[in-house]
N, C-alpha and C positions, 0 to 999 in steps of 0.2 A: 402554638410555638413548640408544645414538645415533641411535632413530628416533622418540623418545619425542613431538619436533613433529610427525611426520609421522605417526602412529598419532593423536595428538592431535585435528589436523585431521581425519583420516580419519572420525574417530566422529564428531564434533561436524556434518561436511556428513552424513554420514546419517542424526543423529537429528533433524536440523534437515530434510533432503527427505525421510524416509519413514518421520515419524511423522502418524497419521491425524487429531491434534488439535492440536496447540500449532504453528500455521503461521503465518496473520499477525498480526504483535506488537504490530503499536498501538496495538489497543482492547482488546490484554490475551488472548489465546487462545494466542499467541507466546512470551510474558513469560517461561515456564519455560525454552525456551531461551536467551533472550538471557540470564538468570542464571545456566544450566548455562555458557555460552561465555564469560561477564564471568568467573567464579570460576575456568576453566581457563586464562584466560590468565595468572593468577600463576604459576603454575609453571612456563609455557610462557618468561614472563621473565624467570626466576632460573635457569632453565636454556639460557637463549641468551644472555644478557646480556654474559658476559666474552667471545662472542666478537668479532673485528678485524672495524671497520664504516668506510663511508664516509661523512664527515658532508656534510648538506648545511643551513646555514643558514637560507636561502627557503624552504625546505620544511619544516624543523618552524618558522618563524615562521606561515608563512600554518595550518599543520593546527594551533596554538596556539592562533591568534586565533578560527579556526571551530570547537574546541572551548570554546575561555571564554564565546562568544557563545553556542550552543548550550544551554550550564550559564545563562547568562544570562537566557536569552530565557524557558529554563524557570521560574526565579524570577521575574521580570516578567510572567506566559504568566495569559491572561485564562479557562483554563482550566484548571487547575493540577491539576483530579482526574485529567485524561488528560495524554500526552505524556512521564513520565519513562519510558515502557520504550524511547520512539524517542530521549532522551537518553543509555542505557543502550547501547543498540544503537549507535549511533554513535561511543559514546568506546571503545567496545571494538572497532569495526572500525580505528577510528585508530591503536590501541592494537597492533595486529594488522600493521597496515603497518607503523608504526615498528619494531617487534619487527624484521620480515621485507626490509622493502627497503632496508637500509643496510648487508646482509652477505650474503656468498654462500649460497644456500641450496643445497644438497644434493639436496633431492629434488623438485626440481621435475617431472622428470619421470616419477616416480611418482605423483606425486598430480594428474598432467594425465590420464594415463594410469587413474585412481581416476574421476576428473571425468568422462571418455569414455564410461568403462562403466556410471557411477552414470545418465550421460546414455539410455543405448541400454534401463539396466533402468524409466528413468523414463516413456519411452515405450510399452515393453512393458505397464507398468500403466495409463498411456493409454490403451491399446486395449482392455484388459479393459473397464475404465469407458466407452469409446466404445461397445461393442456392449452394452451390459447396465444402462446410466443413463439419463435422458431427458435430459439435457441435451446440445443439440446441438456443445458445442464441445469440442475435445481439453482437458483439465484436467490430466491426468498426476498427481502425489501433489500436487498443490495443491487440496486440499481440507480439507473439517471433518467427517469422519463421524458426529458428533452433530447437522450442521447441516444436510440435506439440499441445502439452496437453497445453500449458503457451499462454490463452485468458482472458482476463478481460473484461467482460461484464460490472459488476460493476463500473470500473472505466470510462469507455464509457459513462454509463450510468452520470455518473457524469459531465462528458464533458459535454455532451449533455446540462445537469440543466445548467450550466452554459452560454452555447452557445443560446438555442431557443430564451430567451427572446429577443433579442437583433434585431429577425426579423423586429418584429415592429417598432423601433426607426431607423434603421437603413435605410427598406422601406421609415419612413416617412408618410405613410399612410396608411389606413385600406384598402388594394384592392384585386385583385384577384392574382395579384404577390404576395400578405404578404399569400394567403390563402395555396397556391402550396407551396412557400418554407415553411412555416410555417409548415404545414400538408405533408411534408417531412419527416423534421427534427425531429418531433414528433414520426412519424411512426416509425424511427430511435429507438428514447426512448420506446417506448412502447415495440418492439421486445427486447431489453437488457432483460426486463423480470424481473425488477428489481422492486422490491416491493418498496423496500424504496424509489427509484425514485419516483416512480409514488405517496406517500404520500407528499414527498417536490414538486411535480410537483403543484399536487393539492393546498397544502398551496400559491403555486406563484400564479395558477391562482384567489385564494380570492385575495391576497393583491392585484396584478393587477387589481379585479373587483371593489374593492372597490376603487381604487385610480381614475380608467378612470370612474367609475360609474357616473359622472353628465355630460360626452362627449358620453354617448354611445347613438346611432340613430338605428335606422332598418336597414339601409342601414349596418352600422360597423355590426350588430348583426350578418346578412346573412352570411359574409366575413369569423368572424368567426366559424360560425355553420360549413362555407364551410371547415373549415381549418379543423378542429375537425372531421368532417365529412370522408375529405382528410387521414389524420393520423387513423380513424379504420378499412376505405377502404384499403388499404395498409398493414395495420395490418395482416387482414385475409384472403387477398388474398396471401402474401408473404406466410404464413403458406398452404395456401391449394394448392399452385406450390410446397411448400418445401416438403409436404406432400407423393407426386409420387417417391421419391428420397432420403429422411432423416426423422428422427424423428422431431417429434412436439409435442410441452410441450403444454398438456390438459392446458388452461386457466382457467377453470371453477375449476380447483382444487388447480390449483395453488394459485388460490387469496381467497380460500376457506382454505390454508395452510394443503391441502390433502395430499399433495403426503409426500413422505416417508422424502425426503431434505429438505424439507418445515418448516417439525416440528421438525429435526433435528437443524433446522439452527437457530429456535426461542429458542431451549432451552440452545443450545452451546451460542448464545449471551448473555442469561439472565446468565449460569454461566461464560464467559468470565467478565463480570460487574461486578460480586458479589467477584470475583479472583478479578479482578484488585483494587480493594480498600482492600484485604490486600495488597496486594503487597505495595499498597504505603501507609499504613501503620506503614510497615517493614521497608520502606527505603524513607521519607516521603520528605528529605533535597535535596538529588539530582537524586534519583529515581535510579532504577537500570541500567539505559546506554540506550543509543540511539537503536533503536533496537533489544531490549531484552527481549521484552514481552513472543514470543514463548521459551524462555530459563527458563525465572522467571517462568512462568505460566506452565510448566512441571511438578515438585514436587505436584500441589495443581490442578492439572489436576481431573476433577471430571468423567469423559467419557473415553470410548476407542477412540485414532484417531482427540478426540475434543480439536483442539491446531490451533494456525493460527498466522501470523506473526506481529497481533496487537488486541488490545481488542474489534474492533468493534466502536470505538467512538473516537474521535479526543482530547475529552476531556480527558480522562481517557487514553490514549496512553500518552501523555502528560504528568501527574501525575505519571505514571506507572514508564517512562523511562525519564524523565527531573527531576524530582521531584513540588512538592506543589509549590516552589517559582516561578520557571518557567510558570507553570499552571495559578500563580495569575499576573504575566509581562500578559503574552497572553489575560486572563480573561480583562486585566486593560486596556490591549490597545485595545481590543474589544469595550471594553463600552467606555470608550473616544470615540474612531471613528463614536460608534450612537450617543453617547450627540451631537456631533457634526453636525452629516446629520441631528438631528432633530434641534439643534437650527436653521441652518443655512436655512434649508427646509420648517419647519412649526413656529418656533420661534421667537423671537422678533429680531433675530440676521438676518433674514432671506436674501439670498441676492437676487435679483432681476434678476432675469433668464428669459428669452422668454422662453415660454412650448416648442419648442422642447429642449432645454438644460433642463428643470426640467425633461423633459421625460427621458430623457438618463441618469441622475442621479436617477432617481427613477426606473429605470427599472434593471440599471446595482448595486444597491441595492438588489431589487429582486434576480438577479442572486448568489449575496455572499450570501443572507439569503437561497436560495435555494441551495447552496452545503453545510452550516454551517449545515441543516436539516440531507441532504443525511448522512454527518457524522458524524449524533447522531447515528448512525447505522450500521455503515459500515468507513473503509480509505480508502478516495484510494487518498491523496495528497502526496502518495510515487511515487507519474507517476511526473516527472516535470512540465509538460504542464498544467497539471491542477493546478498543486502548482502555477506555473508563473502567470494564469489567475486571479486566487482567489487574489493573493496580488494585483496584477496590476489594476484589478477592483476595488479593495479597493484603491489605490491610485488615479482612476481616477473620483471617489467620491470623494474623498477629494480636489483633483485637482480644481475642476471644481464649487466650494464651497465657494474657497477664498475669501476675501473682502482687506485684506489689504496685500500687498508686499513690501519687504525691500532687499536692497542686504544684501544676506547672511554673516556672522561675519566670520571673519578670522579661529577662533575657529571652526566654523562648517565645515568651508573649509576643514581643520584641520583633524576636525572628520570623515566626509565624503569619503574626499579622501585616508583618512589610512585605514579606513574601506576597502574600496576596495583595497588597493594596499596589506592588509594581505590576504583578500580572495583568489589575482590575484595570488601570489605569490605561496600561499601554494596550489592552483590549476596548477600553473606550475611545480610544483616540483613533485606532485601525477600522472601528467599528463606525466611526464620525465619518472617517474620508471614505469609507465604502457607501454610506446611505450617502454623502452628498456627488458623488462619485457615478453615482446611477441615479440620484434623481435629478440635478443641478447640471454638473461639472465634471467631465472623464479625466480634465487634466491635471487632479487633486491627489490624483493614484501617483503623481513627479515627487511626494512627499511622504508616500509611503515604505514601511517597512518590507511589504508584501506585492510589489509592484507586478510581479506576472511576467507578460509578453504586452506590458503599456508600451515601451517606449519601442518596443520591434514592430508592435501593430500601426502604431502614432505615424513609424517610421514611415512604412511601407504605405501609410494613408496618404502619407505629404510626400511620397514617390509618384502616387497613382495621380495625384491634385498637380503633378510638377512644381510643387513646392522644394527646390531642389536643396535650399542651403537647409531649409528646416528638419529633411530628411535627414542630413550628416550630421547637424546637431543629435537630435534622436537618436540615429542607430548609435554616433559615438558613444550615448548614454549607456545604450545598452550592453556594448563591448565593454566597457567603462565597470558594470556591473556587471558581465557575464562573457569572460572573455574565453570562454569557451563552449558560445552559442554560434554553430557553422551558420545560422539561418542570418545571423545579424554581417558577416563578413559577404554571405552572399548578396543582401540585399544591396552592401555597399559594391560590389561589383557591378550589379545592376545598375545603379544610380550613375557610378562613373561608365558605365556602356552607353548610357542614353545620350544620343550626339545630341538632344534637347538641350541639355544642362551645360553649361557656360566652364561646367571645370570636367568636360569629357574628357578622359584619357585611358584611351585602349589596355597599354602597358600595366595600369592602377585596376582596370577591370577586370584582370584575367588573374594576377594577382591574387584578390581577393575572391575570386572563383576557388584558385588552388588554394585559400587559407580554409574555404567552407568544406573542400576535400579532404584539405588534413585536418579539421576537427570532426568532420564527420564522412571517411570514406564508406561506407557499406548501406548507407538507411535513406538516401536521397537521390536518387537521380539527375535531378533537375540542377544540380549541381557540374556533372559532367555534361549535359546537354548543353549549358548555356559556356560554359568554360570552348566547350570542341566546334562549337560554332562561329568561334570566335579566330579560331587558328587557319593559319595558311598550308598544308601540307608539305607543301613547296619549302618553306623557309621555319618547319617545326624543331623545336631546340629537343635534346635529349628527354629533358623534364618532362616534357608535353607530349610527349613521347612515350614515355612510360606511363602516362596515368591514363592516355586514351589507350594501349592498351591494356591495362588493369580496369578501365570501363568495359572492355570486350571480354575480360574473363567473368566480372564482377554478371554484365547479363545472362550470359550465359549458365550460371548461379540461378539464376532469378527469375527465367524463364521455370526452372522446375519450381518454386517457390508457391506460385502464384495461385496452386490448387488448392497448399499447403496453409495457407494464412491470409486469410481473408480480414481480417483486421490492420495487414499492411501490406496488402496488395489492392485488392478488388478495391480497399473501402479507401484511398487515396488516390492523388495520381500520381503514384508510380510507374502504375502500369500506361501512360498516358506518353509522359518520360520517359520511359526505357523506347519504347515503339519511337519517337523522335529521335533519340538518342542512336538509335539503330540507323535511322534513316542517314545522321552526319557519318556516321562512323565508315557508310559505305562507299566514300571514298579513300578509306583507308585499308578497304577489305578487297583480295582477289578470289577467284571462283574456284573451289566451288562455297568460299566463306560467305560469300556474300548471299546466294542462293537461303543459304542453312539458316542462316540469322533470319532472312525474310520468311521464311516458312515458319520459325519458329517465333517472330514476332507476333506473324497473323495468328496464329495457334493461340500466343497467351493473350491476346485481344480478345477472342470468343471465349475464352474461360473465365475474365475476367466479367467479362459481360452477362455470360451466367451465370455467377457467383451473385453478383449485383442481382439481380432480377430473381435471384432464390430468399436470398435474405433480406429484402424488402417485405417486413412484417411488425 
């Protein structure tokens, strides 16, 4: 029992990094874990509860109000089938700090020292996947083994920021052991190939230089030139082995932002940013729902294809799908947590630490400010494990901080242990209808918090069965909860096209064709194919008019696209869609337009085709 937290933790980061399916949580593949870790933290807080904590006001005020907002945003949330596992995931990371950073933990250094080596075995499996996958970037266990295309390099990459620093405190000394793993676990990051890593990498290594700067010797310097040395040895040789057997991403242009995804990727984030401040604008109180940005950010889509499952920034995801009040709890308990490491650190409050405790406080500092970086730029704390470390490091600063302890007030007892016993609870009951839900019963998920794409898939089953009223039941569900899902208004356009169904009505068809265009014009085609197929030329109103042609600009777009993103071209059918969609349009097109479009059809046909047939690995 008195290691019973720290075994706890232990399983929970390695069934969360090194299992080969249930990684990230938001669209549901994750969901098992974040219910395994919500239902373990009850016991983790009836078992640390009565120990002596120091309180801090500001800080569970501000982490109070970014949870009610959070719980809020979800009940107001304009997408309501997605977003409670990322509400689930977050009360229990908060859940997690509270527990941990308002009393001296014990094993911190253990479970740095767990983190180290979970980091050195996660790169190890890296490299296997680097010589033996097609895909060119380091992913390490951030993948979906059922999903071949589904790697997150990014998110690895993020582990990583978190994980390296921790060599050294963990060593204990500058040697030729810190140089190896060290220059590892680096080589690890560098292959991710991840730009914004390697600028949060850089900002860690200043604040680290400036902080060990009056301990540094010749002898430390060697160690780490070795280590640095180690990580680009490694670099370029993994590449020039990979090189005999797979592709290799030119370096020299990649950091020069050459290549074609490079400059794609700079300007989809700069309009991702400039999208997500209206959005929270529009909806400033409780933002549009937990996981709703690729929904909201549809309509005001400035790009063909250019849409993603978050804005790019932790901050502005936050705002986008919590709302402002949220953003300012998260903002507030931020800044308390530095007033804090700085009083306590450099301040007049300061508390009296042996260097190695300031070391491991200041380095595992480091590590939060180096993923808080990573995600001015990028999310990736929809992976659990990196959510679990980011708070956990923040509580184990705070932890290890304290100057004064008191036992805990009834009150907090109170607060604490309800907290957990709502999370454990509403994790058991989510966790009830998903085991009977797959082993029983699919139609169990009608009562769930976390429903998915049940009642769109349901739908479109009892479309394909000609079950027709059952289908308009359904999809209404779904509009009902996600009325700004274009797939759910398209199906219903479907349903009423099929002269099958007893309530066919052309007029209702075409309709909701143009509602799936205006929730989602840029990322679907099959939306205009089935809309322009339906129309008369002859007797086309102005409306229909303008969106077939903004179909014909929109391909033309998308014809260059298709060599560019293989993740939403080759690996759907789009490009199946566009080619049909071509084909109606040419009674709308004179020559030599119509020529142009068929050449350039048949073109991205055969790239698509060997795109597929390259990446089939």
């Amino acid at each position: 029992m008195k290691n019973f937290s720290f075994y706890t933790l232990v399983f929970v980061l390695a069934v969360t990094l090194f299992n080969p399916v249930f990684n990230k949580y938001d669209y549901g593949a994750g969901f098992p874990m974040v219910l395994l870790f919500s239902v373990l933290l009850l016991p983790m807080a009836v078992y640390e509860i009565r120990k002596k904590r120091e309180w801090n006001l500001y800080e569970m005020m501000f982490l109070g109000i970014f949870c009610v907002f959070v719980v809020l945003s979800f009940m107001f949330s304009q997408v309501r089938n997605f977003g409670f596992s990322e509400v689930l995931a977050y009360l229990s990371a908060v859940l997690l700090y509270l527990l941990y950073s308002n009393m001296k933990v014990g094993f911190v250094d253990k479970f740095l020292k767990v983190v180290m080596w979970f980091s050195v075995f996660a790169v190890l499996l890296g490299y296997i996947f680097y010589f033996t996958r097609g895909e060119v970037r380091m992913f390490g266990p951030f993948f979906n083994i059922l999903e071949h295309s589904n790697v997150w390099p990014n998110a690895f990459a993020l582990f990583l920021l978190l994980a390296w620093p921790l060599v050294a405190v963990v060593n204990k000394k500058i040697d030729l052991k810190f140089s190896v793993l060290c220059g590892f676990v680096l080589s690890g990051l560098l292959l991710t190939f991840s730009r914004g890593a390697l600028i949060a990498f850089a900002g860690q290594i200043l604040v680290l230089f400036i902080y060990y700067f009056k301990r540094i010797d010749l002898k430390k310097v060697i160690y780490v030139m070795l280590a640095g040395g180690i990580a680009i040895g490694l670099f370029f040789g993994a590449n020039y082995f990979r090189s005999f057997g797979n592709e290799v991403i030119d370096v020299e242009k990649r950091l020069e932002f050459a290549t074609t995804d490079s400059s794609t990727s700079v300007t989809e984030r700069a309009d991702f940013w400039k999208g997500s401040l209206e959005l929270i604008d529009e909806k400033a109180l409780f933002g549009w729902g937990p996981f709703s940005f690729r929904d909201s950010y549809n309509p005001i889509q400035k790009t063909v294809l250019a849409n993603a499952d978050h804005p790019h920034n932790i901050f502005l995801k936050i705002g986008v799908e919590n709302g402002l009040v949220a953003l300012l709890g998260f903002l507030g308990f931020l800044v308390t947590l530095f007033i804090f490491f700085i009083q306590r650190v450099f301040g007049k409050d300061k508390v009296k630490l042996s260097i190695v405790k300031k070391d491991i406080v200041f380095v595992l500092f480091v590590s939060v400010v180096g993923g808080f970086a990573h995600n001015l730029i990028d999310y990736n704390f929809n992976f659990l494990q990196n959510l679990i470390l980011l708070f956990l490091f923040m509580a184990f600063i705070r932890s290890m901080l304290i100057k004064k302890e008191k036992s805990p007030s009834k009150f907090y007892k109170f607060l604490l242990i309800g907290f957990a016993v709502i999370v454990c609870a509403v994790s058991l009951y989510e966790g009830s209808l998903l085991f009977i839900e797959k082993t029983f019963n699919p139609a169990v998920f009608e009562y769930s918090l976390f429903p998915r794409n049940y009642f769109l898939a349901s739908g479109d089953k009892a479309l394909q069965e000609k079950d027709f009223q059952r289908a308009m039941i359904l999809i209404d569900k779904e509009i009902a909860l996600n009325p700004l899902d274009a797939q759910a208004y398209y199906l219903k356009g479907v349903l009423y096209c099929n002269r099958k169904n007893p309530d066919f009505n052309l007029e209702k068809c075409r309709e909701n064709f143009r509602l799936a265009i205006e929730k989602n014009p840029m990322n679907d085609f099959i939306y205009y194919r089935d809309l322009i197929r339906t129309l008369d030329p002859k007797t086309i109103s102005n409306r229909d008019e303008y969106i077939v042609h903004n179909a014909g600009a929109l391909i033309m777009q998308y014809f260059d696209m298709v060599d560019k993103n293989v993740h939403f071209t080759a690996y759907t059918q789009n490009v199946e869609a566009v080619a049909e969609t071509v084909d109606w349009l040419m009674l709308y097109l004179r020559p030599p337009y119509d020529n142009v479009f068929k050449t350039l059809r048949d073109g991205m046909l055969e790239k698509a085709k060997k795109l597929r047939e390259d990446k089939k690995y």
